[in-house]
C-alpha positions in Angstrom: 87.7 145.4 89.3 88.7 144.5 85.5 87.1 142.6 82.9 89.4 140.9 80.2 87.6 138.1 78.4 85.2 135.9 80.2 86.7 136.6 83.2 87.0 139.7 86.3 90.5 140.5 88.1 89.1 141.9 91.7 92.9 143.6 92.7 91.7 144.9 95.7 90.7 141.2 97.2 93.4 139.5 95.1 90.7 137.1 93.5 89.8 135.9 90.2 85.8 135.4 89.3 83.9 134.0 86.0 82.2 137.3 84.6 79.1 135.1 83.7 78.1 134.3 87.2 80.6 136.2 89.7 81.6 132.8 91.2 85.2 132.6 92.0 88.4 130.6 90.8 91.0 129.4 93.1 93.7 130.9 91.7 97.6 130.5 93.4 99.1 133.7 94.8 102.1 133.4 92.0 99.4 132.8 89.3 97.6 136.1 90.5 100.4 138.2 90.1 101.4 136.8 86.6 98.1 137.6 86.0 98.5 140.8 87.0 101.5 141.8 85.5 99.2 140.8 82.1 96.4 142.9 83.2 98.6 146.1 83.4 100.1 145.5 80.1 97.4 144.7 78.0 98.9 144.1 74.5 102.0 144.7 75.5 104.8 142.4 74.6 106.2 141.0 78.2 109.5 139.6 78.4 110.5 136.4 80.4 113.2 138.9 82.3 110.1 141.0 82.9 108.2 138.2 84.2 111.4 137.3 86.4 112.0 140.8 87.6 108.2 141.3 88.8 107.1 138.1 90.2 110.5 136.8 91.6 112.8 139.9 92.2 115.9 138.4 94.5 115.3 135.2 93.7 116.8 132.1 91.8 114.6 130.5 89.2 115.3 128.5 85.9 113.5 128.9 82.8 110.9 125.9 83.8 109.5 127.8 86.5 108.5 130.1 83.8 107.8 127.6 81.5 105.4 126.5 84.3 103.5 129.4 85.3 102.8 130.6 82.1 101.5 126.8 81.1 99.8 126.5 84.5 98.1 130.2 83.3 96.7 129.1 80.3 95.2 126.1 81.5 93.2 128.2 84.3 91.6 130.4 81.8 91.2 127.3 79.3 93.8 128.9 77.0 95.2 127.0 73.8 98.8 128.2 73.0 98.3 127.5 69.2 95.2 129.6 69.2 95.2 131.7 72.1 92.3 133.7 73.5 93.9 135.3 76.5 98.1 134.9 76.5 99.8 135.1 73.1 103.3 133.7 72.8 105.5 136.2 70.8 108.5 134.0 69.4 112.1 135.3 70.8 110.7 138.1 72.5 107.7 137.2 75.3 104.5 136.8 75.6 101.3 138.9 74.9 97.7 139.7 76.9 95.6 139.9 73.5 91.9 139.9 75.5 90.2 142.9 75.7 90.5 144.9 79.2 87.9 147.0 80.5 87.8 148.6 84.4 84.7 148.0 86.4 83.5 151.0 89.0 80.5 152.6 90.3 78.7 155.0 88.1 79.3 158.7 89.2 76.5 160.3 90.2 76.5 164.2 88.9 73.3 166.5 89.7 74.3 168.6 86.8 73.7 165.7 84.3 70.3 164.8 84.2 70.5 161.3 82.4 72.3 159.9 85.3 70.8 161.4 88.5 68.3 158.3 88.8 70.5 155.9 87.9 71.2 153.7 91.0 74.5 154.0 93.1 75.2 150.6 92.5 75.1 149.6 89.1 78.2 148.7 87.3 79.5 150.4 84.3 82.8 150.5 82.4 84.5 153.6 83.1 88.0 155.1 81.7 90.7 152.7 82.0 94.0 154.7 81.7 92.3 157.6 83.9 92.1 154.9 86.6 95.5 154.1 85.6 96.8 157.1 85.7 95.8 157.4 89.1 97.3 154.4 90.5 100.2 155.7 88.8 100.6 159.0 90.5 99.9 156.7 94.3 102.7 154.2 93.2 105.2 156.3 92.4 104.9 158.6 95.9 104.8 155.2 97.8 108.2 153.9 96.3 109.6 157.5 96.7 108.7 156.8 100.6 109.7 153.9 100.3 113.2 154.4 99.0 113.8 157.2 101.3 113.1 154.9 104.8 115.0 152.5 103.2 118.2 154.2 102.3 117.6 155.6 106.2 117.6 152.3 107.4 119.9 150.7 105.2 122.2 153.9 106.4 122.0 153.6 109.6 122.7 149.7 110.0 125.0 149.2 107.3 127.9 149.3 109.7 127.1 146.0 112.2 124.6 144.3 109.3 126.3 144.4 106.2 127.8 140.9 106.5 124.0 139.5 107.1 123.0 140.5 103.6 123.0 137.4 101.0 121.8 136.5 97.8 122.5 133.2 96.3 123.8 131.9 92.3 123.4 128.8 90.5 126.8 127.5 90.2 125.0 124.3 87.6 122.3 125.6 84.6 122.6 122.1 82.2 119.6 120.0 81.6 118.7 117.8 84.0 118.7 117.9 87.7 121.8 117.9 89.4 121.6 117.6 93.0 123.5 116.2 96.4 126.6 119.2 95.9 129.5 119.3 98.0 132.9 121.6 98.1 135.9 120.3 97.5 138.2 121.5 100.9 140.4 123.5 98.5 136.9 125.6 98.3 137.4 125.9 94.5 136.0 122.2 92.8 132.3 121.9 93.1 131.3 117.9 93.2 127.7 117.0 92.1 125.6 113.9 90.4 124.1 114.7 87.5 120.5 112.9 86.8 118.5 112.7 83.4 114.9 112.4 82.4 115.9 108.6 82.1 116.3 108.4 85.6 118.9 105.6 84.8 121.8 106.6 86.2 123.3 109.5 88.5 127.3 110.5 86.7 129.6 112.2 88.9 130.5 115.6 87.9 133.4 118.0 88.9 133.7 121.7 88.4 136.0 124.4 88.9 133.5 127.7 90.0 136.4 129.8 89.4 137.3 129.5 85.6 133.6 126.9 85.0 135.5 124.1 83.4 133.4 120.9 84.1 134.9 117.2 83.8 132.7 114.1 84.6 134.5 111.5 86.7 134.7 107.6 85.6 133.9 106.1 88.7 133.7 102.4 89.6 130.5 102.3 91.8 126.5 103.5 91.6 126.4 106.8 93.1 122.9 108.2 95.0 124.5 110.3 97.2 128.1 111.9 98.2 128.6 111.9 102.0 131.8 113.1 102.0 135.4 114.6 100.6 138.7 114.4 102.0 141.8 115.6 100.4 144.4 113.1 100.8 147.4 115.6 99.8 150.4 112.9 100.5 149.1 111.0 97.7 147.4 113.9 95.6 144.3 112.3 95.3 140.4 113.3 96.9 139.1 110.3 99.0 134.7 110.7 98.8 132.3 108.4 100.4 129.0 107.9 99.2 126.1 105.8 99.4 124.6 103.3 96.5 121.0 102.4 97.3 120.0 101.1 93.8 117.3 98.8 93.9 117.1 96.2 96.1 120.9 96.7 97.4 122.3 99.5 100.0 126.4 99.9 100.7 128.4 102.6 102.0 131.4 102.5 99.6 135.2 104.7 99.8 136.4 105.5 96.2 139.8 106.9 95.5 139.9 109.6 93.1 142.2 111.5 90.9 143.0 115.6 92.4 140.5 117.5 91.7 143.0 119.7 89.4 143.9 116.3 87.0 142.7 116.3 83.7 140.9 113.1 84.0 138.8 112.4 86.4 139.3 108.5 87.4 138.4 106.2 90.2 141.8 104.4 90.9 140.6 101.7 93.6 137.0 101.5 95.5 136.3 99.8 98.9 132.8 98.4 99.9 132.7 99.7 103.7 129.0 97.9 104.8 125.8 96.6 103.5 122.6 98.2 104.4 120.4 96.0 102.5 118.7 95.3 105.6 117.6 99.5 106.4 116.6 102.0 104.3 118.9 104.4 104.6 117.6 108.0 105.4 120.9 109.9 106.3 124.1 109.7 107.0 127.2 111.8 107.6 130.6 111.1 108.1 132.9 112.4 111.6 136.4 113.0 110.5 137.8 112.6 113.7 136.0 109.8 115.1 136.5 107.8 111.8 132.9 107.0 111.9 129.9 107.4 110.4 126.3 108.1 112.1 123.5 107.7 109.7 119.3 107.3 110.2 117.7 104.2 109.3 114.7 102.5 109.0 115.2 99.0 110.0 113.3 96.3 108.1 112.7 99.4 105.9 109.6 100.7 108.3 109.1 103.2 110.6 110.3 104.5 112.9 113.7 105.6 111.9 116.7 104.6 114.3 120.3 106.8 114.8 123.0 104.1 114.4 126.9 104.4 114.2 129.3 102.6 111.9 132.8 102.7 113.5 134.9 102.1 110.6 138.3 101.0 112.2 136.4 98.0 114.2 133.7 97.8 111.1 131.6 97.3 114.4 127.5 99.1 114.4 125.4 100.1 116.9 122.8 102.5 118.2 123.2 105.4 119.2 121.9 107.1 122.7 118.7 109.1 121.9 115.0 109.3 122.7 112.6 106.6 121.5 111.5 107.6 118.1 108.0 108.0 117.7 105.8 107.9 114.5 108.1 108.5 111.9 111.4 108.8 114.2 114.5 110.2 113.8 115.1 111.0 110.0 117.6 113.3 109.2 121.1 114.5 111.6 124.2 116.5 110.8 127.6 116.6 112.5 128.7 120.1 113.9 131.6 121.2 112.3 133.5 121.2 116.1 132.6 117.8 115.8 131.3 117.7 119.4 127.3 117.6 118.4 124.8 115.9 116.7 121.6 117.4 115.3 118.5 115.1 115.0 115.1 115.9 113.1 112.7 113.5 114.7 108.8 113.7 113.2 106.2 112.2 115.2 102.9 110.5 113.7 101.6 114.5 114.5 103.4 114.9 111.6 105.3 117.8 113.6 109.3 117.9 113.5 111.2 118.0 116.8 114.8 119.4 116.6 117.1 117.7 118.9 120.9 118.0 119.9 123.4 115.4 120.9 126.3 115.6 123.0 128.6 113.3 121.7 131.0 113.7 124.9 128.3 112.7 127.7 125.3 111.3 125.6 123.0 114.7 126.6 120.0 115.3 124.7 118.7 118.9 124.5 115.4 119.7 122.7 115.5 122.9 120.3 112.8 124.2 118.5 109.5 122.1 117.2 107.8 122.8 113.7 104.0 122.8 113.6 104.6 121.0 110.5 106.8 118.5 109.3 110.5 119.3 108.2 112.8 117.3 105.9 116.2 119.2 106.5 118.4 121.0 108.9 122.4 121.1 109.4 124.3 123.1 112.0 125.8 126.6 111.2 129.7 126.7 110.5 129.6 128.2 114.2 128.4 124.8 115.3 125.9 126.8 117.6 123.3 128.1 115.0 121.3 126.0 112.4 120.0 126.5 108.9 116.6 124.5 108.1 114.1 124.2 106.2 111.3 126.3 106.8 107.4 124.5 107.2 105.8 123.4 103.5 104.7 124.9 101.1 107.3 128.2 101.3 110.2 127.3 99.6 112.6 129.4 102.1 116.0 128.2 104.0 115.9 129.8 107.3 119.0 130.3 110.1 118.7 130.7 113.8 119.7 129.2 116.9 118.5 125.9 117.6 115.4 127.0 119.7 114.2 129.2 116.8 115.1 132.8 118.2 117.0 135.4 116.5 116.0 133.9 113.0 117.0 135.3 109.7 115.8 133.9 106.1 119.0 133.3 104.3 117.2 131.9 100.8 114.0 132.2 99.5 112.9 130.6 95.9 110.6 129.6 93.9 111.8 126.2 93.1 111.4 122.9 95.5 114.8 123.1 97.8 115.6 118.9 97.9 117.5 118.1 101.3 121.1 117.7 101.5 122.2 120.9 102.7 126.0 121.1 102.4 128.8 124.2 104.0 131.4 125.5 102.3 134.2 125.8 104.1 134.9 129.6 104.2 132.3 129.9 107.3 129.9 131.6 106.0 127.9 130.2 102.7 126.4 126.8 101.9 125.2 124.8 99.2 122.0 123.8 97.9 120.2 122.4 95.1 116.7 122.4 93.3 114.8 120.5 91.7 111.1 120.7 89.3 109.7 117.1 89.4 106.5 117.2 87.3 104.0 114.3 88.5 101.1 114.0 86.5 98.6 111.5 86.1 98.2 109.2 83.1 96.8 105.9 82.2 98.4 102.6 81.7 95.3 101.0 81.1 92.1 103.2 80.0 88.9 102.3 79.2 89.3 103.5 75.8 91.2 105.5 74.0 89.8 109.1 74.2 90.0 108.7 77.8 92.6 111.9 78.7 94.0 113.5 81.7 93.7 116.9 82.8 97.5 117.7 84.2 99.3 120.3 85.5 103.1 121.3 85.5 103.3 121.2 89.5 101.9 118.2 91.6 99.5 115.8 90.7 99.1 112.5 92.9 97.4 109.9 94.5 94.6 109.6 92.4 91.8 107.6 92.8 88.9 106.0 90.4 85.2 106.1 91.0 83.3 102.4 90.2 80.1 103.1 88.9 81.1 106.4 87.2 84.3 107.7 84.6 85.2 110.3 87.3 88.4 110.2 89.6 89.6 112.4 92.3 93.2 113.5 93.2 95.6 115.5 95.1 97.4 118.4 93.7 99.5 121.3 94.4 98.2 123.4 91.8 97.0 126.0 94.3 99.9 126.3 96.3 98.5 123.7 98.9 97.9 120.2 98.8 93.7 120.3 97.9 91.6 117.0 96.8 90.4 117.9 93.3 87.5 115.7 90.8 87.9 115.3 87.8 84.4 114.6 85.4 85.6 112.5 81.9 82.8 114.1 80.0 84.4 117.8 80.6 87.8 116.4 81.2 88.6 119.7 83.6 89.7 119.4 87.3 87.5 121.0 89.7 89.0 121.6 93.5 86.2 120.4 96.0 88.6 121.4 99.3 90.2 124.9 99.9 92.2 124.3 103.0 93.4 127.1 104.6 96.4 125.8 106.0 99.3 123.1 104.6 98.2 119.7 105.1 99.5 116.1 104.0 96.6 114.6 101.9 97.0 110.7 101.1 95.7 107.5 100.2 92.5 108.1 98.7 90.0 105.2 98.1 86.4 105.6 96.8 84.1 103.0 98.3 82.1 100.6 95.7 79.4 102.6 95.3 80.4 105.7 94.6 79.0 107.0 97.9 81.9 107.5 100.3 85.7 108.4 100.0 88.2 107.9 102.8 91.1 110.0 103.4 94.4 110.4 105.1 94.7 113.9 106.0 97.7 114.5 108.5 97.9 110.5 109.9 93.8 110.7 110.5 91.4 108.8 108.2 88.2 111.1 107.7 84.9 109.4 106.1 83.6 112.1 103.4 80.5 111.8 101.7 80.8 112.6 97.9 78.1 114.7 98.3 79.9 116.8 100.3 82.6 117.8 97.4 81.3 119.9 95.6 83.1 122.5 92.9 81.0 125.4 94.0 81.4 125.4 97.5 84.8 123.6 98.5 85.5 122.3 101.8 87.7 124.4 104.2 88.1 122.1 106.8 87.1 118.3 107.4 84.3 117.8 110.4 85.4 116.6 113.3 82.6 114.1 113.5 83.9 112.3 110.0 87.0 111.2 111.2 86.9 107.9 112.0 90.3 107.1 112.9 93.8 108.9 114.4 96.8 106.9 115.0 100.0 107.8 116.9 101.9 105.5 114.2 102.2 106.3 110.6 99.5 105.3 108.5 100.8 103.7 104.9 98.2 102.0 103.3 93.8 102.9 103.0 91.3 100.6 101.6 87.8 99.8 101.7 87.3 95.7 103.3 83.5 96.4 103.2 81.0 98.7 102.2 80.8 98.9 106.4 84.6 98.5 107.4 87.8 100.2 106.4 91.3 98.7 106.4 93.7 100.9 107.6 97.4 99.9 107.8 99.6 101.6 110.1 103.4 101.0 111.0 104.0 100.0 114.8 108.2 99.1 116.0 108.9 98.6 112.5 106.1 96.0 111.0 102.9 97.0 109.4 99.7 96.0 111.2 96.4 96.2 109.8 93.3 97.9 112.2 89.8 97.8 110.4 87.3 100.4 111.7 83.6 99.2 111.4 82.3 102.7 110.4 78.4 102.7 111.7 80.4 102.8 115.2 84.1 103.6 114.6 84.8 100.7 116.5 88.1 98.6 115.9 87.7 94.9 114.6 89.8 92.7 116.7 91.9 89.6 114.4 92.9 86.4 115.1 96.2 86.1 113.4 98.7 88.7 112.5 97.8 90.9 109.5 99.5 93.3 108.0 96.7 94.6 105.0 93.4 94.5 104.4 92.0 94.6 100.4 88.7 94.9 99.1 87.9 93.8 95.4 85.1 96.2 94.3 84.0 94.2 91.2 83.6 90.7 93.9 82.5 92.4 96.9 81.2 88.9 98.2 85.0 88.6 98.6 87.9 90.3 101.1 91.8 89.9 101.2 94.4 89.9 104.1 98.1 89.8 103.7 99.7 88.3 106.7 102.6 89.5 108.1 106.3 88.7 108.0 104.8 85.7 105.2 103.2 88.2 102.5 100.8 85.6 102.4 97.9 86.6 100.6 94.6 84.9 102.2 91.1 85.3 100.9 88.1 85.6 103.3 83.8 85.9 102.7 82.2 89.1 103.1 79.2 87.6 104.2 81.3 85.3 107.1 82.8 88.7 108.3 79.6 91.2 108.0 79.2 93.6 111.2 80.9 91.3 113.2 84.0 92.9 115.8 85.5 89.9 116.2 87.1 87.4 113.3 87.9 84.6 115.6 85.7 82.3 113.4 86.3 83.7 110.4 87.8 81.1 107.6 90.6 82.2 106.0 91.8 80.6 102.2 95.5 80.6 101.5 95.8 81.9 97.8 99.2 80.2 97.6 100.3 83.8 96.8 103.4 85.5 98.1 103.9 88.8 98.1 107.8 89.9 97.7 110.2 91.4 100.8 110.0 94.8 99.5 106.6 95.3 98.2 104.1 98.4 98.3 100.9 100.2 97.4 98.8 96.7 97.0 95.4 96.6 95.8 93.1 93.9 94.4 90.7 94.5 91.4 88.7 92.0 89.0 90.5 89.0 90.9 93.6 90.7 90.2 96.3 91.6 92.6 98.4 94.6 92.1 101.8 96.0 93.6 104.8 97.8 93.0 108.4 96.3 93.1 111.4 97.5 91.7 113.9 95.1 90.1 116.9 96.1 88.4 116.9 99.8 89.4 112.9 100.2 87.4 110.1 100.4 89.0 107.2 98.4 87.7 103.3 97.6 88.3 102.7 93.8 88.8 99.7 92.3 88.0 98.9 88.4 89.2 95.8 87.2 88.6 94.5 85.3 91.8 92.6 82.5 90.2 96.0 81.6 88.2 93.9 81.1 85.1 96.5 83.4 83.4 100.1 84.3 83.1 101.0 87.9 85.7 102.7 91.0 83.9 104.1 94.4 84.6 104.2 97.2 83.5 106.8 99.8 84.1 106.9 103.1 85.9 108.8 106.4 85.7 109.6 108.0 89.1 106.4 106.6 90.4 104.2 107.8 92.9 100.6 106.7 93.4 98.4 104.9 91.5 94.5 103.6 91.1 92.5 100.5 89.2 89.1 99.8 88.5 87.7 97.5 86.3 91.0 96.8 84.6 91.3 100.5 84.0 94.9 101.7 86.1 96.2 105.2 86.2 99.1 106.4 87.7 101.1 109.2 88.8 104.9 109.5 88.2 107.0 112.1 86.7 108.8 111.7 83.2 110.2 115.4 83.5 112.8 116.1 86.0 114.9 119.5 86.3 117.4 120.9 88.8 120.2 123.2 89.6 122.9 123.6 92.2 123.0 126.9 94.2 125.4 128.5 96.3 124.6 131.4 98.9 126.5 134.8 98.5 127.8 136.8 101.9 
């Protein structure tokens, strides 16, 4: 073990523990070995290739990932940059370990040496550094020797029927930004990408030769959020792509007739709209060159669960397409083999498990491939049209290929950056495209209490957070430990403590703290546990949620928690495409049964003498007593008041606070924070949102999570 500061490095466990009291800090595996890399170079200057080399040899990173972990570092060890403690920035060169480090072993006991025979065996006492060192010097360097001898035996005696499964992959895009949803040209030599700044305004077309790395950006007539397709229309010397616009509040699948990729300026000579999908929500889609037709995966009324549907573009004529019913979330993401013959389908049940299933296209046969104990967002078919290249299970970062029942498979990439879906082959049978992306949600407030009211953020994954009532502290979800963990946050420290150390990945959401301060519920995979606050405490996290404080499980996905009473919990889940409201009294975990159709149910922590229901298909908002509902598992009598309030088509996250209703809408591509006061005594406002999230309000005070930093490359593999 090693001492450096206030703090102990224990190697051998791979933990990190407060030298004050032994008790241990969640630290990320990545974190550890930047750590690490520190420890064994104390006042050394360490370069960022350095830190690239040891912590993510083989891999593609940008600078932010650096940027990141280094940040992310600092704020573990309560570090200031300006005036730092433990890591030193060294301008143009690194960064610096300036802490003292001291090694930590068992005194020696030597009979010869008589002021140490009756010392006990176990005390702890700083011993020579560098001998130890030296030591694990000498055992390193024999290791790689033996390692570099199998290796070259192995390497040896394969490299005659392996060599073309070896790969590596390059950023073919390094420009500020994110640039994302990359596709070849089919003359394999123009890369075409949208480009997307911190504004998160606009996406601009972008073409560029990877050969010679000249770059043009492309006037186009038409909103671009995703490129479906190329052609190359060679009569006419011109590239035909199809894409998708889903700005706000409008979807269309549009043609646009471009310039050859080889033209010195890039412009859109004619555009046609080819359909509307204002009424879906528009999950895929991918075009079939020889059928002329495009399948794509849907939500219709824009909820669950997703539909397959084809768009026959000769007869302009939709439909849907042969597959099995879709379940929880449904059928979300499909690819087109390159034969043309197949189609591949990622279908994710409310078990939040991924299902991968093929479609004949001849005689309508389904066949199931391989199912993912977690959920998957991506997967496309081989250039062989028999193998497939997916995503492999949150949080690794890794693109895997294999057959489709999972055998034989082989990890093609493997980085350190968030892959976004939107795979994409190049035609040469044997690489594809990819691209990356560092999103940085943090939470902030829009509204605080007062103004010395901070936030205690990372550079990774901060959402969903949620404000206590009677006290200044909030909980959250983060990332900042590799996993998704619930974390509290105290105002009068103003430092994030983790109060759950899963084990395994999970899908933490919707987190509401009940009026007094008592209970929280959470969504952890599509179940609704009932925690106690007691129960989360810094010092001893949770592992695992008790089987007896779940409360509720549903087979359809769950998209909206609240508290109705201090006894009752409002749970909104998504059945054949509406949202319908359940409310669980909690002394018995017995369902309340409605008269009427309800799709939400609010609770208003500063009137709790008062309860809200939105109605379905309306967005009605109705008011109802506390005392007239009470313990009661029936509402049949229950007197509901029309608020004369209506809710718009496409609204979400909705929560009541202070006689105040709140909900998100976008209008004119920004997303903003409504706030209309119920009582009508006052004019409603918004307030606008960047890349938004999640968001929490209590007594007027709102905080939200969105991102304001967003960074990205395109990537190509390399057989």
């Amino acid at each position: 073990m090693i001492k450096f500061g206030d703090y102990i490095l224990d190697s051998e466990h791979s933990c990190l523990l407060n030298a004050s009291d032994n008790s241990e800090i969640l630290i990320e595996p990545k974190l550890f070995e930047l750590l690490l890399l520190f420890i064994e170079r104390p006042n050394a200057v360490i370069s960022r290739q350095d830190i690239l080399e040891e912590l993510w040899a083989g891999s593609v990173v940008t600078d932010n990932a650096i940027n990141k972990l280094i940040g992310n570092l600092r704020k573990l060890l309560g570090d200031d940059a300006k005036k730092p403690n433990y890591i030193q920035t060294v301008p143009k060169k690194g960064y610096r370990l300036v802490c003292s480090v001291e090694a930590l072993g068992s005194k020696a006991s030597n009979p010869t040496d008589s002021n140490l025979i009756n010392d006990p065996p176990s005390e702890i006492a700083p011993v020579s550094f560098w001998g130890e060192k030296l030591k694990a010097y000498i055992m390193i360097y024999f290791i790689v020797i033996l390692v570099i001898v199998l290796s070259a035996l192995m390497i040896f005696k394969s490299s005659n029927n392996n060599s073309s499964n070896i790969s590596y992959s390059v950023a073919l895009t390094r420009d500020e930004g994110a640039e994302l949803s990359p596709i070849m040209h089919p003359n394999n030599k123009h890369l075409y990408y949208l480009k997307e700044n911190d504004d998160h305004e606009s996406r601009e077309l972008w073409i560029k030769n990877i050969n010679t790395s000249v770059t043009k950006k492309a006037k186009v007539k038409g909103s671009i959020s995703k490129i479906i397709s190329l052609v190359e229309d060679l009569n006419a010397n011109q590239t035909i792509m199809f894409y998708l616009d889903m700005a706000t509040n409008k979807c269309g699948l549009y043609q646009e007739f471009l310039s050859a990729p080889e033209e010195l300026n890039q412009i859109s000579t004619a555009q046609k709209k080819l359909f509307d999908c204002s009424d879906k929500r528009v999950k895929d889609i991918d075009y079939h060159d020889g059928q002329n037709a495009f399948y794509y995966a849907a939500q219709p009324k824009n909820h669950w669960p997703n539909q397959i549907y084809a768009f026959d573009v000769e007869t302009g004529e939709h439909k849907i397409v042969t597959q099995s019913q879709p379940k929880g979330w449904g059928h979300h993401n499909l690819d087109i083999s390159p034969n043309g013959k197949k189609l591949l389908i990622m279908s994710t049940d409310s078990d939040y498990k991924t299902q991968l299933l093929s479609l004949n296209l001849s005689d309508n046969k389904i066949t199931k491939g391989m199912k993912f104990e977690k959920p998957v967002y991506e997967a496309i078919w081989h250039h062989d049209s028999e193998q497939v290249y997916y995503f492999a299970p949150p949080p690794a970062q890794r693109i895997i290929r294999s057959d489709i029942n999972g055998e034989t498979s082989t990890e093609v990439i493997n980085i350190s950056e968030e892959i976004l879906p939107k795979l994409s082959r190049i035609a040469d049978g044997k690489n594809i495209l990819f691209s990356t992306e560092n999103k940085n949600y943090n939470n902030r407030w829009l509204m605080p209490l007062n103004n010395n009211e901070t936030i205690d953020n990372s550079s990774v994954f901060d959402v969903y957070p949620a404000l206590f009532h009677k006290s200044d502290k909030y909980l959250f979800v983060s990332k900042r430990s590799g996993r998704m963990q619930l974390y509290l946050v105290n105002n009068q420290y103003n430092q994030a403590k983790v109060v759950t150390n899963l084990p395994n990945s999970h899908w933490l959401k919707y987190v509401s703290i009940s009026e007094e301060d008592k209970n929280v519920l959470l969504n952890v995979d599509n179940k609704v546990y009932l925690v106690p606050i007691s129960e989360l405490d810094p010092n001893k996290p949770l592992t695992a949620f008790k089987e007896e404080l779940l409360i509720y499980e549903s087979k359809n996905p769950i998209i909206s928690l609240d508290w109705l009473t201090s006894q009752s919990a409002a749970i909104t889940h998504v059945i054949n495409g509406t949202p319908e409201l359940v409310v669980v009294q909690l002394s018995n975990n017995k369902k309340v049964k409605f008269d009427g159709t309800w799709a939400y149910g609010l609770k208003d922590s500063e009137q709790p003498e008062l309860v809200y229901f939105i109605e379905q298909h309306s967005n009605v908002l109705y008011q109802a007593s506390y005392s007239s509902l009470g313990d009661k598992t029936s509402t049949e009598k229950l007197s509901f008041i029309n608020t004369q309030i209506s809710l718009p088509t496409d609204f979400y996250h909705v929560k009541v606070d202070s006689n105040n209703l709140y909900y998100v809408n976008a209008e004119n591509d920004t997303e903003y924070l409504y706030v209309v006061p119920i009582n009508r005594k006052s004019e409603s406002w918004k307030l606008p949102l960047s890349n938004f999230s999640s968001y929490d309000v209590s007594k007027g005070r709102i905080i939200v999570s969105d991102s304001d930093i967003l960074e990205g490359d395109v990537h190509r593999t390399m057989y």
